[in-house]
C-alpha positions as CSV (number, residue, x, y, z in Angstrom):
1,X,45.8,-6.6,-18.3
2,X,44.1,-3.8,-19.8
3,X,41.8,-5.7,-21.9
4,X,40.5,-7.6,-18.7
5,X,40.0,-4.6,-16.6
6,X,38.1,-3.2,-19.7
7,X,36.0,-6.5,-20.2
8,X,34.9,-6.2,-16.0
9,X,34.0,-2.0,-17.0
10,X,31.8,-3.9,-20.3
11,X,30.2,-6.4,-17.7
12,X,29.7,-3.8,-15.3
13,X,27.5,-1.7,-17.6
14,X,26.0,-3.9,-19.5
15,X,24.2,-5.8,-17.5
16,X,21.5,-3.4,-17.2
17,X,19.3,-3.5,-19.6
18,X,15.8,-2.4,-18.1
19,X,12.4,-4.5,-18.3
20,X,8.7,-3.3,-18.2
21,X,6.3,-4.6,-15.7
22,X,2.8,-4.8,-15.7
23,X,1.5,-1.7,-13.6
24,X,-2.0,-2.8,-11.1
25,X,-3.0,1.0,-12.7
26,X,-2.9,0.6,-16.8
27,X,-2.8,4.2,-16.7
28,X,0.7,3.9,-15.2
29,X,3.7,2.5,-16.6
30,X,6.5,0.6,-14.7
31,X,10.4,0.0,-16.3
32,X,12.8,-2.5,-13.5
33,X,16.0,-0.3,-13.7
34,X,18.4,-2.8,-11.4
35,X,17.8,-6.0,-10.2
36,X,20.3,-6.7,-6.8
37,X,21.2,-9.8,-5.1
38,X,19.7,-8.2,-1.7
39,X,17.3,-5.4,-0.3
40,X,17.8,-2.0,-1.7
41,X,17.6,0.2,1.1
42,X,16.9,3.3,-0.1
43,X,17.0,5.3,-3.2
44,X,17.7,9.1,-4.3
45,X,17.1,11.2,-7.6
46,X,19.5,14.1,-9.1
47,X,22.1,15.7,-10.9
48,X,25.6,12.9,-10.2
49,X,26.7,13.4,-13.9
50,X,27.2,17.4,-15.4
51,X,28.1,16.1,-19.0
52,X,25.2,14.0,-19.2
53,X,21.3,15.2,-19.8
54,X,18.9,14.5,-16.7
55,X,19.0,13.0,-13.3
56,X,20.3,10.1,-12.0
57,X,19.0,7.6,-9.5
58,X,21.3,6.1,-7.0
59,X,20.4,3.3,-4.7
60,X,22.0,1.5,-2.1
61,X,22.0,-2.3,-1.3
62,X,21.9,-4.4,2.1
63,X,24.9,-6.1,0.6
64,X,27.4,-2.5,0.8
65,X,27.1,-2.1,-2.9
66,X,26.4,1.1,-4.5
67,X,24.9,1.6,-7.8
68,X,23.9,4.3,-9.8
69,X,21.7,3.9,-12.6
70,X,21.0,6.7,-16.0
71,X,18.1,7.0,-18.8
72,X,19.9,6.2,-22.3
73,X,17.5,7.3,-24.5
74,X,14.4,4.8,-23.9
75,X,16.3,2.5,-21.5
76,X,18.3,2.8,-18.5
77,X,22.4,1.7,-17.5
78,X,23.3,1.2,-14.4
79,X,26.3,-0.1,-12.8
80,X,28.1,-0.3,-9.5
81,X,29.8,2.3,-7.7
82,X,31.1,1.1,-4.9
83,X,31.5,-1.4,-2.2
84,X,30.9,-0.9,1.1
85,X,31.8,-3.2,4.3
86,X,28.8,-2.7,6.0
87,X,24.6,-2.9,4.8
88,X,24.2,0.8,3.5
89,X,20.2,1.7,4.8
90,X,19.9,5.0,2.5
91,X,21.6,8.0,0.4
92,X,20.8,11.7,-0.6
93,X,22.1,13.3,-3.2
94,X,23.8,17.0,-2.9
95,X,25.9,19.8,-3.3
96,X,28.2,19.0,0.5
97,X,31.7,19.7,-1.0
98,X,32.2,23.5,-2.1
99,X,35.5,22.0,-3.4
100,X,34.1,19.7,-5.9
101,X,32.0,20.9,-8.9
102,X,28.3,19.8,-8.9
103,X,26.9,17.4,-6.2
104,X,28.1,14.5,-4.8
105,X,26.7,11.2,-3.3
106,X,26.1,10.7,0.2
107,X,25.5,6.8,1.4
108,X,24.6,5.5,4.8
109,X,24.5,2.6,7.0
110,X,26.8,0.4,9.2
111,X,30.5,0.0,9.4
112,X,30.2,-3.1,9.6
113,X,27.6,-6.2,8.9
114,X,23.9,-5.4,8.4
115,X,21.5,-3.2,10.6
116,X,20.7,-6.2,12.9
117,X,24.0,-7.5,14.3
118,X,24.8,-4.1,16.1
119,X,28.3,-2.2,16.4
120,X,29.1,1.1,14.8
121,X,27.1,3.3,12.0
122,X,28.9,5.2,9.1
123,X,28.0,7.8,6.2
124,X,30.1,8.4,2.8
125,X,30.6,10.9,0.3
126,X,31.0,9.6,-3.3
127,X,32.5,11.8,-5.9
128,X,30.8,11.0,-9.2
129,X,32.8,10.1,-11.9
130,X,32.2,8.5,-15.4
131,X,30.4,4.9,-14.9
132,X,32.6,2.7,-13.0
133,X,33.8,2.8,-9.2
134,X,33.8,6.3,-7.6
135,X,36.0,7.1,-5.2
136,X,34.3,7.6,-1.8
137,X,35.6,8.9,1.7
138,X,34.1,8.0,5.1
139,X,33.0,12.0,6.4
140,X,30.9,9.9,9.6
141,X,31.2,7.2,12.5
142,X,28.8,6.9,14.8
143,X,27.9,4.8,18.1
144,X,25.2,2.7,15.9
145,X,23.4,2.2,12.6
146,X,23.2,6.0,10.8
147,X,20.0,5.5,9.3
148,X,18.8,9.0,8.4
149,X,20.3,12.1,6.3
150,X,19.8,15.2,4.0
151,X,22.0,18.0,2.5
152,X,20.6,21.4,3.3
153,X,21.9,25.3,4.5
154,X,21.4,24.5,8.2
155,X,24.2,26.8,10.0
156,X,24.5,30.6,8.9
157,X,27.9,30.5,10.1
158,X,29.0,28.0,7.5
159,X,28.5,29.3,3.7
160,X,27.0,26.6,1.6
161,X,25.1,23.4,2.5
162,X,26.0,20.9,5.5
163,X,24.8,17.4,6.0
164,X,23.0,15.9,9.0
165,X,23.1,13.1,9.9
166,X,21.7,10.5,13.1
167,X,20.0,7.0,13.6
168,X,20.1,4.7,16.5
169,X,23.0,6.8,18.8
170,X,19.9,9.4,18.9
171,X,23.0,12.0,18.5
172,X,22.3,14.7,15.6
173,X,25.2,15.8,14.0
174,X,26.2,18.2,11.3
175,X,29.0,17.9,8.8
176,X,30.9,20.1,6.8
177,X,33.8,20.9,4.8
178,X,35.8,20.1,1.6
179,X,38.5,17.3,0.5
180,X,39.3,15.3,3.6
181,X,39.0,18.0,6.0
182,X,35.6,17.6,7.6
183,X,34.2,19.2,10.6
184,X,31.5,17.2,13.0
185,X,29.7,18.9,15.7
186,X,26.8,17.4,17.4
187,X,23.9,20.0,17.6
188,X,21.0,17.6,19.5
189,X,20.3,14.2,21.6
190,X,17.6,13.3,19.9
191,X,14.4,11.3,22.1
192,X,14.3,8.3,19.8
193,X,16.1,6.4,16.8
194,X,16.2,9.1,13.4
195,X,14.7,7.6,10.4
196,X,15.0,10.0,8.3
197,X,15.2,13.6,7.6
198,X,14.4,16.3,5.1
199,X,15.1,19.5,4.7
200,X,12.4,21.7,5.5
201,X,11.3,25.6,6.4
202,X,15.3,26.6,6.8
203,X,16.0,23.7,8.6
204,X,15.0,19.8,8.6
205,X,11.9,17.7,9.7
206,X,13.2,14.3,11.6
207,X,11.4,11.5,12.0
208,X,11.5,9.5,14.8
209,X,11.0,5.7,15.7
210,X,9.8,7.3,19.3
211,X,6.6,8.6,17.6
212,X,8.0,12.0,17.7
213,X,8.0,14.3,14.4
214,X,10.4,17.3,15.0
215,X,12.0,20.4,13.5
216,X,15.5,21.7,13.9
217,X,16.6,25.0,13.0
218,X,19.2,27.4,13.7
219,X,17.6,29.9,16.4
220,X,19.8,33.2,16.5
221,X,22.1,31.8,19.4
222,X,21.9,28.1,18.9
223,X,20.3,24.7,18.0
224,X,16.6,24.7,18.4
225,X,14.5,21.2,18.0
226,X,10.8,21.7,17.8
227,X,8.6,19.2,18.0
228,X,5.8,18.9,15.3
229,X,3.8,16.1,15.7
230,X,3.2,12.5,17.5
231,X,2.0,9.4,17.0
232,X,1.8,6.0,18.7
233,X,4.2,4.2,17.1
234,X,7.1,6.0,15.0
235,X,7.7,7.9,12.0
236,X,9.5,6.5,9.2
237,X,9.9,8.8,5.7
238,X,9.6,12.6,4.6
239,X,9.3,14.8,2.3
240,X,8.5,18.3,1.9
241,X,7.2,20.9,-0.7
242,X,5.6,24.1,-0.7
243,X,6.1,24.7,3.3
244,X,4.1,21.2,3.4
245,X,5.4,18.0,5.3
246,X,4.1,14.7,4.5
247,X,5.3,11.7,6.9
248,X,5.0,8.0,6.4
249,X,4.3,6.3,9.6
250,X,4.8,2.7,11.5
251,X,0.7,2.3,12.1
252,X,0.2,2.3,8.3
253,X,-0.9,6.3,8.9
254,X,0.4,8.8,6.1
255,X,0.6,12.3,7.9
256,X,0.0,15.5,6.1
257,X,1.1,18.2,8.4
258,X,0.5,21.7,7.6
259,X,0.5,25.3,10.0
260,X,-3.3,23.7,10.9
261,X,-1.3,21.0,12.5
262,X,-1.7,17.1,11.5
263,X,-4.0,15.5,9.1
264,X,-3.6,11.8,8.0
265,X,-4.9,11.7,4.7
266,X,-4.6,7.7,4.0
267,X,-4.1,4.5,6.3
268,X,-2.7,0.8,5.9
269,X,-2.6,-1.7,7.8
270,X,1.1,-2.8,6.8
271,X,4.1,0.1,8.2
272,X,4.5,2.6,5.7
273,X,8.2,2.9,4.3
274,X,7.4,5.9,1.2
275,X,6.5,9.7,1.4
276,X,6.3,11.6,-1.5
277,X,4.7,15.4,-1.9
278,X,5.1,16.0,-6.0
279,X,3.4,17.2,-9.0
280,X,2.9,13.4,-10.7
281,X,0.2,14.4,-12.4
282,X,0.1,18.1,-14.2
283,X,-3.5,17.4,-15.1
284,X,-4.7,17.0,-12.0
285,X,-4.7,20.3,-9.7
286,X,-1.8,20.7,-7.0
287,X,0.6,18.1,-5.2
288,X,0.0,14.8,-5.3
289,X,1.0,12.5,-2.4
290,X,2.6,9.0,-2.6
291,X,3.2,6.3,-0.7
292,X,4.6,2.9,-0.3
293,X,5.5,0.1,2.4
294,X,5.3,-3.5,4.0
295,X,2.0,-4.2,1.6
296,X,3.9,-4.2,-1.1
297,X,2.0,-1.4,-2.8
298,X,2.5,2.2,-4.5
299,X,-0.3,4.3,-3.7
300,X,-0.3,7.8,-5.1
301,X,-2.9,10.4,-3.7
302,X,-5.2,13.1,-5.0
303,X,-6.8,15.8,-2.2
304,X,-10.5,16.4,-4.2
305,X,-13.6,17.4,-2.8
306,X,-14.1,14.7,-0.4
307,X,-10.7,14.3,0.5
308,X,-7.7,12.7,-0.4
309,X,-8.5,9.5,-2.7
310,X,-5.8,7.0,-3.1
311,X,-5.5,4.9,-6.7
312,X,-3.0,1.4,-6.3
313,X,-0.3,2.2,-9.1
314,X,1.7,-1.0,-8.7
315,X,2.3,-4.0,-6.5
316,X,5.7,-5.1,-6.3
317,X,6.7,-8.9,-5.3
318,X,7.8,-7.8,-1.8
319,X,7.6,-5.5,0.9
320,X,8.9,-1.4,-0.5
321,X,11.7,0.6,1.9
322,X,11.9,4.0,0.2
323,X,9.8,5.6,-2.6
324,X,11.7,9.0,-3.9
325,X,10.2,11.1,-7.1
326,X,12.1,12.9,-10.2
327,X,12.1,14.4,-13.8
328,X,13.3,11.1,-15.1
329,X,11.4,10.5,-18.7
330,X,10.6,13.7,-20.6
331,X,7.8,11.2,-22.7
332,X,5.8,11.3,-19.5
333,X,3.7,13.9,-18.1
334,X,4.3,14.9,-14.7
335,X,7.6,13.8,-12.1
336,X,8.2,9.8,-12.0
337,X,8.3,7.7,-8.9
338,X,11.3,5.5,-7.9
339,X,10.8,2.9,-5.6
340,X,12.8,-0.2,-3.8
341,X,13.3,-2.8,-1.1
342,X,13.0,-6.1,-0.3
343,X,12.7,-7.6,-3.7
344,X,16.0,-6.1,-4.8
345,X,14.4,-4.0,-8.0
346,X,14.8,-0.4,-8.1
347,X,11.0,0.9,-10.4
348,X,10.6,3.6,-12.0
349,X,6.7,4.7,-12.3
350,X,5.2,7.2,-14.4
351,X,2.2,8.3,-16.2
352,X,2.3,6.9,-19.5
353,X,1.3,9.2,-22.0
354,X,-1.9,10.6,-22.6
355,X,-3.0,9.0,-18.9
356,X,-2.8,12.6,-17.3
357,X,-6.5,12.9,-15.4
358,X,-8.7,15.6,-17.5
């Protein structure tokens, strides 16, 4: 019995072996860290394993299943996690249990079936541990799909971070707490479906399938949302940096907004599923932007005198649902980019060496 539960651990990790593709940039390189039987939903970067050295990147399947994935020297392992009973849509990755050292994994999605057939919306916490299954407990139910979440200090009454979380209820809720003993309170009724969120200037940005790009933050007496932006259609993807917020849009529009208000710096004419604000390219002066989406393509962004210029970095076989970034390869210079969706392949992308713009 032992033997065969250690043969299913072998199978489990060593089916991973990670391939190169061709990038449509040759200044970029591409590695295939997980091929799954379904679309990966979404993907996150960081610290999952103290005793190991650098990041991980989860990523979560429309199938329930849950896999994290590690650099071994020059290739990557991954293996499954879990098993959820429902499509899982997205994860972050943070610090939400004061009780448990280092940061756990937070998955999202539906209790049951996949985000089309209806019914009630759940989120997870996994607590990392080695590379097999994890255990996980269910910290979330909502009325329908919870498709959008970050970890961040939100409420100054509670010490350390919370998680929020919403989706197609429209209700905003915060969670905290340690072990099994969670505490929910719902802080907004958001206008539209959440997408997803980010943490952002003390609170989070939300974005909004209504076209709505708002702020919530905790305002001396109680829960203030603040709207940032529109747009004709909706919002989709964040992400933040250096009191910056850059949105991914359902018009193809990528949306840099800034205290000047909005700016969209690059347009497609497939929805936009990727936002990334990140120093990819050390060479190159300040943040670059990123993108990805329905056309299949990773775009990454330079601002330069005439504006933001976008360079295609790789074409993938189908439509992309989530582009994150990370420290992942210390050979390359600059952050990596991760992406994933319909295709089932979780990519990593990064400058390959010497490719760093002079």
């Amino acid at each position: 019995m032992r033997f065969w539960l250690f043969g299913l651990a072998l199978i489990a990790v060593a089916c991973t072996k990670s391939m190169h593709e061709v990038a449509a940039n040759e200044r970029w390189k591409v590695e295939v860290v997980l091929q799954a039987s379904g679309k990966l939903g979404g993907c996150s970067v960081g610290e999952l394993d103290p005793s190991a050295s650098g990041p991980e990147i989860a990523a979560v399947c429309a199938t329930g299943e849950v896999f994290v994935a590690a650099r071994d020297g020059t290739a990557w392992t991954s293996w499954k996690v879990g098993q959820l009973p429902g499509e899982a849509i997205g994860c972050v990755i943070g610090d939400l249990d004061p009780g448990h050292p280092g940061n756990e994994l937070l998955v999202f999605g539906m209790r049951e079936g996949d985000e089309d057939s209806g019914g009630p919306g759940m989120a997870y916490v996994f607590l990392p541990r080695g590379r097999g299954s994890w255990p996980l407990q269910p910290i979330l139910m909502d009325t329908g799909l919870v498709h959008g979440g970050c970890v961040a200090e939100l409420d100054p009454f509670h010490s350390g971070n919370e998680a929020l979380f919403s989706g197609f209820s429209h209700a905003l809720q915060v969670v905290s707490g340690k072990g099994r003993n969670w505490k929910r309170q719902r802080v907004a009724t958001l206008s539209g479906p959440l997408k997803s969120a980010v943490a952002f200037r003390g609170g989070a940005a939300l974005a909004q399938a209504d076209g709505r790009l708002t702020h919530l933050t905790w305002q001396g007496s109680g829960w203030s949302l603040k709207e940032l932006s529109t747009c004709d259609q909706g919002y989709a993807r964040l992400d933040a940096a250096g009191g910056l917020l850059l949105a991914a849009r359902d018009d193809g529009g990528l949306e840099l907004w800034s205290e000047d208000g909005p700016q969209v710096i690059h347009r497609e004419a497939d929805k936009l599923r990727g936002a990334v604000l990140a120093d990819l390219d050390p060479a190159s002066p300040g943040l670059e932007a990123a993108t990805a989406g329905y056309g299949q393509r990773v775009s990454v962004l330079r601002q330069g005198p005439d504006g933001w210029q976008a360079e295609t970095v790789f074409e993938d076989t189908a439509g992309l649902h989530h582009l994150t970034h990370g420290e992942l390869d210390a050979s390359s210079p600059g952050e990596e980019l991760v992406a994933c969706g319909y295709s089932g392949r979780l990519l990593v992308l990064g400058l390959a060496q010497g490719a760093a713009r002079q």
